[in-house]
C-alpha positions as a Markdown table, in Angstrom:
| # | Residue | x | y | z |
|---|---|---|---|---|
| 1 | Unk | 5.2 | 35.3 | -40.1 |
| 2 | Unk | 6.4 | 32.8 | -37.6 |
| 3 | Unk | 3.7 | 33.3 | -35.3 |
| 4 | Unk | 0.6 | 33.6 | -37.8 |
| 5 | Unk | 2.4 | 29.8 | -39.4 |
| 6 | Unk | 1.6 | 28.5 | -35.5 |
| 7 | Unk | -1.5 | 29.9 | -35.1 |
| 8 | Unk | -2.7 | 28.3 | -38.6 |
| 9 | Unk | -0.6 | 24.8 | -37.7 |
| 10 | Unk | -2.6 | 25.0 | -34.0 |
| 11 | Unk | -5.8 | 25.5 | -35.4 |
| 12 | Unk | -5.6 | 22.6 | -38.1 |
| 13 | Unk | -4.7 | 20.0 | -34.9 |
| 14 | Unk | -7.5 | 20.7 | -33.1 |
| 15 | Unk | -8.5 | 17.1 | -33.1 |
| 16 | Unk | -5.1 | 16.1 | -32.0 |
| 17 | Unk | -5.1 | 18.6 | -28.6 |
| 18 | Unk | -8.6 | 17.2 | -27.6 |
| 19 | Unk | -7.3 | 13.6 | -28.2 |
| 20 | Unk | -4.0 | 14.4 | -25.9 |
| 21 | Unk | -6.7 | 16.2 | -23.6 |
| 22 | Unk | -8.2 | 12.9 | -23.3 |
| 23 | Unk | -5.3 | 10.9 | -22.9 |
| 24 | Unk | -4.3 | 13.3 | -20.2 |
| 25 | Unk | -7.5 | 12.9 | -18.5 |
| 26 | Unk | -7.2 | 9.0 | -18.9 |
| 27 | Unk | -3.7 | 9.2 | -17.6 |
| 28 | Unk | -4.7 | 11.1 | -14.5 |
| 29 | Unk | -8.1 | 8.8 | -13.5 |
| 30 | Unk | -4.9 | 5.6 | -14.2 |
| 31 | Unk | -3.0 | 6.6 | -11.6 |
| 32 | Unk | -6.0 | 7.4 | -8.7 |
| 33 | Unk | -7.3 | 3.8 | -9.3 |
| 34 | Unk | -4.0 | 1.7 | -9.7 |
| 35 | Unk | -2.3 | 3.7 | -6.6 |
| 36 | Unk | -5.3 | 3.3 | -4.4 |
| 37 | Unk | -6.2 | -0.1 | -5.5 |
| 38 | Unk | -2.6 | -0.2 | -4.6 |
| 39 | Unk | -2.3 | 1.3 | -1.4 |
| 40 | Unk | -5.4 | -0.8 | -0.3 |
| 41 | Unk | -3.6 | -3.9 | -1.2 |
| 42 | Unk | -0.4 | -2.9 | 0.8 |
| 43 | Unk | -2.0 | -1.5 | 3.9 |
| 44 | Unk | -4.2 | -5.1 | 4.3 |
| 45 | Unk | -0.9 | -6.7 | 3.7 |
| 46 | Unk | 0.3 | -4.9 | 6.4 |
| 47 | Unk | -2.5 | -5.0 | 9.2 |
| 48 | Unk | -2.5 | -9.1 | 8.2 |
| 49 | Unk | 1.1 | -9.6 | 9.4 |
| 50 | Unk | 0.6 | -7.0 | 12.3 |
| 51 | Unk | -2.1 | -9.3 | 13.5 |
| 52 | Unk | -0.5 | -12.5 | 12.9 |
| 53 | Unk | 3.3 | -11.9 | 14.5 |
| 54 | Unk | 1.4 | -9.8 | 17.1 |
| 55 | Unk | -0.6 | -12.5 | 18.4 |
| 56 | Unk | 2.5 | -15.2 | 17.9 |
| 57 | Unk | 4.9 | -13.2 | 20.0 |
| 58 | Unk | 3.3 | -10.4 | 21.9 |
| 59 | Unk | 6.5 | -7.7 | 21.5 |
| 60 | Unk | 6.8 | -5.4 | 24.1 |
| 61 | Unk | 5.2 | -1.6 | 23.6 |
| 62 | Unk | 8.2 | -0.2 | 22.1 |
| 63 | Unk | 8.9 | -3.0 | 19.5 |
| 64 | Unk | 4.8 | -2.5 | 18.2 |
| 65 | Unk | 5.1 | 1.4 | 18.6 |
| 66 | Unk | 8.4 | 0.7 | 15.8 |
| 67 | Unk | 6.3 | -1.6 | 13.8 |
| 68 | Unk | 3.6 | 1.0 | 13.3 |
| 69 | Unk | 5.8 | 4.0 | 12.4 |
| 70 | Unk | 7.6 | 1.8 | 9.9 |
| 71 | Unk | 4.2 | 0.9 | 8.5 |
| 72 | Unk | 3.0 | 4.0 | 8.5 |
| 73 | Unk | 6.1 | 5.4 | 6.7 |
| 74 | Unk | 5.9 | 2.7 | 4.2 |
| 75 | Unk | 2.2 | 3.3 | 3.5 |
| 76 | Unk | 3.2 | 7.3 | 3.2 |
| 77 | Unk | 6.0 | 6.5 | 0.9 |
| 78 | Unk | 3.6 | 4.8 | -1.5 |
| 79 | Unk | 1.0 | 7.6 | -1.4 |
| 80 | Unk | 3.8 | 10.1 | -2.1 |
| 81 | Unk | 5.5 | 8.5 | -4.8 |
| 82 | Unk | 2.7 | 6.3 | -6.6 |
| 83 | Unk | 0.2 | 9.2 | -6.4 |
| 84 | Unk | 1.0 | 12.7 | -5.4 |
| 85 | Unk | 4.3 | 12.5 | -6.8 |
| 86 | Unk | 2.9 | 11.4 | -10.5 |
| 87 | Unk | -0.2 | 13.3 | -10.4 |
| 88 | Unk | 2.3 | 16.3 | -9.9 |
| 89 | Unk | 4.1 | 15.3 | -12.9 |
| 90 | Unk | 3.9 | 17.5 | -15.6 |
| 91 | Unk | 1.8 | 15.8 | -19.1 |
| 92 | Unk | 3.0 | 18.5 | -21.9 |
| 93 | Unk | 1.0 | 17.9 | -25.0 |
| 94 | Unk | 4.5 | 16.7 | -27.0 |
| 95 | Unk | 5.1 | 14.0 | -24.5 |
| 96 | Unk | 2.0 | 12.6 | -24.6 |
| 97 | Unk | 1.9 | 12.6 | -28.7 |
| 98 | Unk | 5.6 | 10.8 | -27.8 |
| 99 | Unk | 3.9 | 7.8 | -25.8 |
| 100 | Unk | 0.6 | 7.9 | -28.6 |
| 101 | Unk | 3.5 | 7.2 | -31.2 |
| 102 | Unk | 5.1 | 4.1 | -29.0 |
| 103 | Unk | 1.8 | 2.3 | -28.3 |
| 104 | Unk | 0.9 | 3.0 | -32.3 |
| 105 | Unk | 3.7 | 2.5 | -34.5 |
| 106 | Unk | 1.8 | 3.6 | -37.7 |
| 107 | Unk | 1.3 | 7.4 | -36.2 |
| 108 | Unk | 5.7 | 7.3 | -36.9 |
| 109 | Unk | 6.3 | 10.7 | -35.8 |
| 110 | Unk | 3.8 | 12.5 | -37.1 |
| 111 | Unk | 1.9 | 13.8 | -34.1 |
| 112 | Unk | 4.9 | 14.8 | -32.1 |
| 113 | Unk | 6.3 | 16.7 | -35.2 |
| 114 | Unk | 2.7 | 18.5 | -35.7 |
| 115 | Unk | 2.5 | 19.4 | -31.7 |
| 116 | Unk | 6.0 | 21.0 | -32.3 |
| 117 | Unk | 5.5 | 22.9 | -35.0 |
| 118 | Unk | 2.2 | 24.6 | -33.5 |
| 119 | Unk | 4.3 | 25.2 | -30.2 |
| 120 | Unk | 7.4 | 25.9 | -31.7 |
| 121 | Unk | 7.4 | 26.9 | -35.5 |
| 122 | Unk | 11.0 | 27.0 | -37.1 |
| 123 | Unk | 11.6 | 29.7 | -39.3 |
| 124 | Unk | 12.9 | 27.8 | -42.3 |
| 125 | Unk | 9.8 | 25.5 | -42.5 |
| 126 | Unk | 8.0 | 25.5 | -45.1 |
| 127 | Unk | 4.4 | 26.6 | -44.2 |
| 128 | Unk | 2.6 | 24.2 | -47.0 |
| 129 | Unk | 4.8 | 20.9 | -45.6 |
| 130 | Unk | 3.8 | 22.4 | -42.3 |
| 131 | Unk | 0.2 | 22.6 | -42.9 |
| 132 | Unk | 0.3 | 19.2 | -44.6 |
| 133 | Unk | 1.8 | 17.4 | -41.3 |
| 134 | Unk | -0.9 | 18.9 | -39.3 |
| 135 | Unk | -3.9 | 17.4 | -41.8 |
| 136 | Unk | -1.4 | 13.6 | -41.6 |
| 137 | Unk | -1.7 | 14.3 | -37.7 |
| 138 | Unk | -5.6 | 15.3 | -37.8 |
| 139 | Unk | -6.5 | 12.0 | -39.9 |
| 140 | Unk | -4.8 | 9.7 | -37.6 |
| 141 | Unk | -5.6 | 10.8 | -34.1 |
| 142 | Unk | -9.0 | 10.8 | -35.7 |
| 143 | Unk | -8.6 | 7.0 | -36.1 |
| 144 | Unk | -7.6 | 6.7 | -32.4 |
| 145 | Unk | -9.1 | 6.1 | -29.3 |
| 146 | Unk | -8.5 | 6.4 | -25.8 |
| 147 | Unk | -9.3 | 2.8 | -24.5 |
| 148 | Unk | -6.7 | 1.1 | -27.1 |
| 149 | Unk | -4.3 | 3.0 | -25.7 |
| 150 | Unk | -4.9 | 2.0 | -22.2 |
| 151 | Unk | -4.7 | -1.8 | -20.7 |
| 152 | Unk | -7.9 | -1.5 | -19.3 |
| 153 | Unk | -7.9 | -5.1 | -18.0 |
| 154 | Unk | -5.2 | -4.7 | -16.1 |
| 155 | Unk | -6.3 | -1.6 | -14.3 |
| 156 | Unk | -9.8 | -3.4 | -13.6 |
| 157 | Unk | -7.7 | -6.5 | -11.8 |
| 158 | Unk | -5.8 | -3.9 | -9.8 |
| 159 | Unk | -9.3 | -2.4 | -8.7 |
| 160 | Unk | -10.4 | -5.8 | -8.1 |
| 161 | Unk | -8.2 | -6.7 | -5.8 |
| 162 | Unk | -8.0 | -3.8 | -3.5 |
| 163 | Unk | -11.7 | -3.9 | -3.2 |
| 164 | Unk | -11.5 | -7.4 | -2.6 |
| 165 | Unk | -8.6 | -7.3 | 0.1 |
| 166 | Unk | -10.7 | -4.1 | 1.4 |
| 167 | Unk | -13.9 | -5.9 | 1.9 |
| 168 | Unk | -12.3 | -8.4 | 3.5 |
| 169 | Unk | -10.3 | -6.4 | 5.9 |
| 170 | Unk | -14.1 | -5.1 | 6.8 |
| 171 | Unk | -15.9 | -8.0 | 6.8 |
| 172 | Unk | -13.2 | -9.4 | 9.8 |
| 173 | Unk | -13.8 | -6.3 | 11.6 |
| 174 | Unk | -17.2 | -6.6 | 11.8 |
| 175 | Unk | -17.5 | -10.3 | 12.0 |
| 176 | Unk | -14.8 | -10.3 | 15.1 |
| 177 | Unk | -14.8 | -6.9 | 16.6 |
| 178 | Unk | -13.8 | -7.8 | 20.0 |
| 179 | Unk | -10.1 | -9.0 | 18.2 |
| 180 | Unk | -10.6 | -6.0 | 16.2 |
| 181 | Unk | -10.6 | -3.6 | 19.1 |
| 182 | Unk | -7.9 | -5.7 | 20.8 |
| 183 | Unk | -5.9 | -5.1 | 17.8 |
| 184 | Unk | -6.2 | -1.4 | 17.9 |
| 185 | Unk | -5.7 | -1.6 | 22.2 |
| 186 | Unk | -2.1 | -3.1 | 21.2 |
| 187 | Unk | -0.6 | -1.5 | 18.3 |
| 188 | Unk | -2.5 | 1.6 | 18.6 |
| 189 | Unk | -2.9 | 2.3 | 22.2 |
| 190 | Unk | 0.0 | 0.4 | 22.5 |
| 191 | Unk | -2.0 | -1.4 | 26.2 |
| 192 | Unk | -0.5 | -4.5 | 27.2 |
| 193 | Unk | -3.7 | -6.7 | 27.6 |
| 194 | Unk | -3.1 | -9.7 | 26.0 |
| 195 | Unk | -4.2 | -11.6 | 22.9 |
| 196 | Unk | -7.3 | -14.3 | 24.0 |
| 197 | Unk | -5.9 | -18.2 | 23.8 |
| 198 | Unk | -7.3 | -21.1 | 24.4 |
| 199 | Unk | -6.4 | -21.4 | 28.2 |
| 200 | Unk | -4.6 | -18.7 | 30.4 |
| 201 | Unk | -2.1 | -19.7 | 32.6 |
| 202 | Unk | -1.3 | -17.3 | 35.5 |
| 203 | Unk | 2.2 | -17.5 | 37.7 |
| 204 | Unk | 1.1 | -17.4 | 41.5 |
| 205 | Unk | 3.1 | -14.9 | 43.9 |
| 206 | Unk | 3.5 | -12.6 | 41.6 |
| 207 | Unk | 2.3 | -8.4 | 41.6 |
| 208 | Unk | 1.4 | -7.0 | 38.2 |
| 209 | Unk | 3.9 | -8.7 | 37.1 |
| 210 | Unk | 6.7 | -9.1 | 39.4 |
| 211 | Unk | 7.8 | -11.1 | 42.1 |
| 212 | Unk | 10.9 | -9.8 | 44.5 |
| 213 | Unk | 13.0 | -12.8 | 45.3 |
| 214 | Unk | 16.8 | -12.7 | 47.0 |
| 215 | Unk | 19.3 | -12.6 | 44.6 |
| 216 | Unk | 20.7 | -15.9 | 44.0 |
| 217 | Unk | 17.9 | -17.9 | 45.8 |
| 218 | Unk | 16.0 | -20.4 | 44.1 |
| 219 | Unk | 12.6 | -20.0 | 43.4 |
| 220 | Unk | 9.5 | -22.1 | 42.2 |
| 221 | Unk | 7.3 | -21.3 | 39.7 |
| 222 | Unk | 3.4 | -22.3 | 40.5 |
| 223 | Unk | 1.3 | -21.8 | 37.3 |
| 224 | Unk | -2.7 | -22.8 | 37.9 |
| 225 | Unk | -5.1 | -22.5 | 35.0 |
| 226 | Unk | -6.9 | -19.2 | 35.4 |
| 227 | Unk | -9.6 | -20.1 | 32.5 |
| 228 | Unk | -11.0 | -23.1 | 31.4 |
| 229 | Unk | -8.9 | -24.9 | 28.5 |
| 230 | Unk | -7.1 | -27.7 | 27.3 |
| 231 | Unk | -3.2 | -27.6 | 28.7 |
| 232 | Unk | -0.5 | -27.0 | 25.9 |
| 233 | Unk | 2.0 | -29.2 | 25.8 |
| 234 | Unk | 5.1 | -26.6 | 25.7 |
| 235 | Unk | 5.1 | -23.5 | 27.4 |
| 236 | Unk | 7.4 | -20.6 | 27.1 |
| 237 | Unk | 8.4 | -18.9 | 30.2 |
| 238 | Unk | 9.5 | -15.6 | 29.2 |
| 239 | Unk | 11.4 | -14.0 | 32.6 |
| 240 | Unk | 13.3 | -10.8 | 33.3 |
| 241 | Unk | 15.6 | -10.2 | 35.7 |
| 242 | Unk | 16.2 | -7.0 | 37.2 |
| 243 | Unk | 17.1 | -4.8 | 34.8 |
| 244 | Unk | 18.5 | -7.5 | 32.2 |
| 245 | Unk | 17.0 | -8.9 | 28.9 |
| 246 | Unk | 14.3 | -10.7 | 28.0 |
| 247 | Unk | 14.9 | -14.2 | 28.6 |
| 248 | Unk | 12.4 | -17.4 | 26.9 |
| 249 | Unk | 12.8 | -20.7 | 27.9 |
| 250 | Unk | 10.5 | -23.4 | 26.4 |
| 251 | Unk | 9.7 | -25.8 | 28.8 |
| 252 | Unk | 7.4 | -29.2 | 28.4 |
| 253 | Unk | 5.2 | -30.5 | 30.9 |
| 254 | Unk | 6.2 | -32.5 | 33.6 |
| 255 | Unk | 4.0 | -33.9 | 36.5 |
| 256 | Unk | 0.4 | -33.6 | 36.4 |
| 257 | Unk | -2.6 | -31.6 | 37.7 |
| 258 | Unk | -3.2 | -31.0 | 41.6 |
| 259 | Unk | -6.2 | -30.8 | 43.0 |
| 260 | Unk | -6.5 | -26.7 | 42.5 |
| 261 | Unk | -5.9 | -27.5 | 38.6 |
């Protein structure tokens, strides 16, 4: 008796399922936009202050290599939480009628009680009262659409701003490509070829890099210009020795030019 009561009650909400189809299908395009729009937003974020503290203080291989697998772990935590993990989330029919019902108070309960009595009939119910919800149910989700459920004008911002921070991101790579493949040389490649400036300086004596000098001897520093450029004002002399730390000292400038510049 049971049974034949839910097949009658499931057949009389027939507009409600397609409606809660729709919602689910609504529901599932939601979270696709707003978690890409999302991940778009993040992952510009993220190549923005790569390329800014990059340039600013040129880190060593190891200290990039860490920025990019903490980056990349972020941007895989997002994807896996904001998308895979919701679009694996299960939508059951009653819990959608549940969120119809918050978003419209004059549904009261109605739906919810109408999907549970097609799924789940109690026995003392009386099939006319049962029948009777269903029709309440019918007329309302008839009087309901999908887009009032849905803030549609916030998911169209979100879209709106990872394209925008995606066209952008695009539009600098192709307007300055050469920076572009620098970028991906360092934090990809991790190479240590350096960031262009406005003049290079270049410390004579030394041999990719190093210079051998007897320990606890003096030792002057020549720097000539090795590019055309304006001369800062402060320098940072960044020195290690042997197998010791890193070491920055800001220095001013103090003389002038001789005649090699």
């Amino acid at each position: 008796m049971a049974m034949h009561r839910a097949a009658d009650i499931d057949a009389a909400i027939e507009p409600v399922r397609r409606l809660l189809a729709a919602v689910r299908r609504e529901a599932r395009a939601w979270v696709w936009v707003e978690s890409s729009a999302l991940l778009a937003i993040a992952a510009a974020a993220l190549f923005a202050v790569s390329v800014v503290l990059d340039r600013l203080i040129e880190p060593p291989a190891w200290a990039r290599a860490a920025c990019m697998v903490v980056a990349a772990a972020a941007l895989a935590w997002l994807a896996a939480t904001r998308i895979v993990g919701r679009l694996l989330a299960p939508l059951s029919d009653r819990e959608l009628a549940l969120a119809i019902e918050r978003r419209q108070s004059r549904c009261g309960d109605t739906l919810s009680t109408a999907v549970g009595l097609a799924e789940d009939p109690p026995a003392d119910v009386d099939a006319a009262l049962a029948l009777r919800t269903a029709a309440d149910a019918t007329r309302l989700a008839a009087g309901i659409t999908v887009g009032e459920l849905f803030r549609r004008r916030r998911l169209l911002a979100m879209a709106a701003g990872g394209l925008l921070v995606t066209a952008a991101v695009v539009a600098g790579v192709v307007a300055m490509p050469d920076l572009a493949s620098l970028w991906v040389r360092r934090m990809l490649f991790l190479e240590d070829v350096s960031w262009p400036r406005r003049v290079r300086l270049e410390a004579e004596g030394f041999l990719a890099g190093v210079r051998k000098v007897a320990r606890g001897s003096d030792v002057d520093l020549r720097v000539r210009v090795a590019a055309d450029g304006p001369l800062p004002d402060v320098v940072e002399l960044r020195s290690r020795a042997g197998t010791g730390g890193w070491q920055t000292v800001r220095m001013g400038t103090r003389g002038g030019a001789d005649a090699d510049g």
